[in-house]
C-alpha positions in Angstrom: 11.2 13.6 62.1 8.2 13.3 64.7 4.9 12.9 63.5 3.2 15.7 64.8 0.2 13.6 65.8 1.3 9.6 66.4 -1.1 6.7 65.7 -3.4 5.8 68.1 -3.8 9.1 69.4 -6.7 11.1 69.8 -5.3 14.3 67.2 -4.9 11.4 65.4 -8.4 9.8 65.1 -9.7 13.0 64.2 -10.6 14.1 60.4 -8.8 16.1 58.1 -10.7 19.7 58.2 -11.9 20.3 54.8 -12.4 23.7 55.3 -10.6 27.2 57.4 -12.1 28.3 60.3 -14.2 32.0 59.4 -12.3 34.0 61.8 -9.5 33.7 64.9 -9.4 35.5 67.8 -6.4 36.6 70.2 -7.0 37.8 73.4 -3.9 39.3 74.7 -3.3 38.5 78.3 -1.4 40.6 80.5 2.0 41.0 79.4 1.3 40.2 75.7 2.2 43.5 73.1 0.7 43.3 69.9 4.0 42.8 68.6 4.9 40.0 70.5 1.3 38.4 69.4 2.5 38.5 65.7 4.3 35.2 65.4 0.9 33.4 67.1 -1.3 35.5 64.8 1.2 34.8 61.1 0.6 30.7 62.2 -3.0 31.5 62.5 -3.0 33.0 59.1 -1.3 29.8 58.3 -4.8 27.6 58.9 -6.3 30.0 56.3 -9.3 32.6 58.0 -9.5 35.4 56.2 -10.5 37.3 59.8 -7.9 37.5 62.5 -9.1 39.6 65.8 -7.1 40.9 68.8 -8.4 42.4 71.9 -7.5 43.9 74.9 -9.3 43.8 77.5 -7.4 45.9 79.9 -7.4 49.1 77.5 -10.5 47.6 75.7 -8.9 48.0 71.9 -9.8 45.4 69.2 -8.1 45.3 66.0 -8.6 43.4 62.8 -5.7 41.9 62.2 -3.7 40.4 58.8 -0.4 39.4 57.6 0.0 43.3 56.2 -2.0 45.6 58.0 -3.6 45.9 61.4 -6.7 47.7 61.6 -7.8 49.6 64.8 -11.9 48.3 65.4 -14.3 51.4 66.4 -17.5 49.9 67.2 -18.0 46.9 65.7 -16.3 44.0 64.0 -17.5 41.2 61.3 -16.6 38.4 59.2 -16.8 39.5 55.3 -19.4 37.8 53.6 -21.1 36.5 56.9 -24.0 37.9 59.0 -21.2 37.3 62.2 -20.8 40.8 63.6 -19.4 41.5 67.1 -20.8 44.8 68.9 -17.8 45.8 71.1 -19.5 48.1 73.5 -21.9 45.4 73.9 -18.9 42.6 74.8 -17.1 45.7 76.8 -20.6 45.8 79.0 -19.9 42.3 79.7 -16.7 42.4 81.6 -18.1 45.6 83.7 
């Protein structure tokens, strides 16, 4: 088998995260389905957040996103236990 990050290299060099990033995020680009997203988003489940987010910026829909449910956003989304908290209108603006 292949080590998935050889000697020498630069993935290599790098430490050992002792810890899961809060959340990921998935921005689907054109042509992407939510289905099609779900193998990406089950091997970012895999590194451990306990927050997945998808948006869409052509029909402007975010979702909360994990391994059993997918959660349509209204107006806002956050990381449990965090003070991170994403106002959507506000991000929406921004692409206007």
């Amino acid at each position: 088998m292949e080590h998935p990050c050889p000697p020498g290299t630069a993935a290599a060099r790098q430490p050992n995260p002792r810890s899961h990033p809060l959340v990921c995020i998935q921005i689907l680009s054109e042509g992407d389905t939510l289905n099609s997203t779900r193998p990406r988003l089950i091997d970012y489940s895999n590194f451990g957040p306990k927050t997945l987010w998808i948006f869409n910026p052509e029909t402007r829909q975010a979702y909360a996103w994990t391994p059993t449910s997918l959660e349509p956003a209204s107006d806002t989304l956050s990381v449990p236990g965090t003070p991170i908290t994403l106002h959507l209108p506000t991000l929406y603006a921004m692409l206007d």
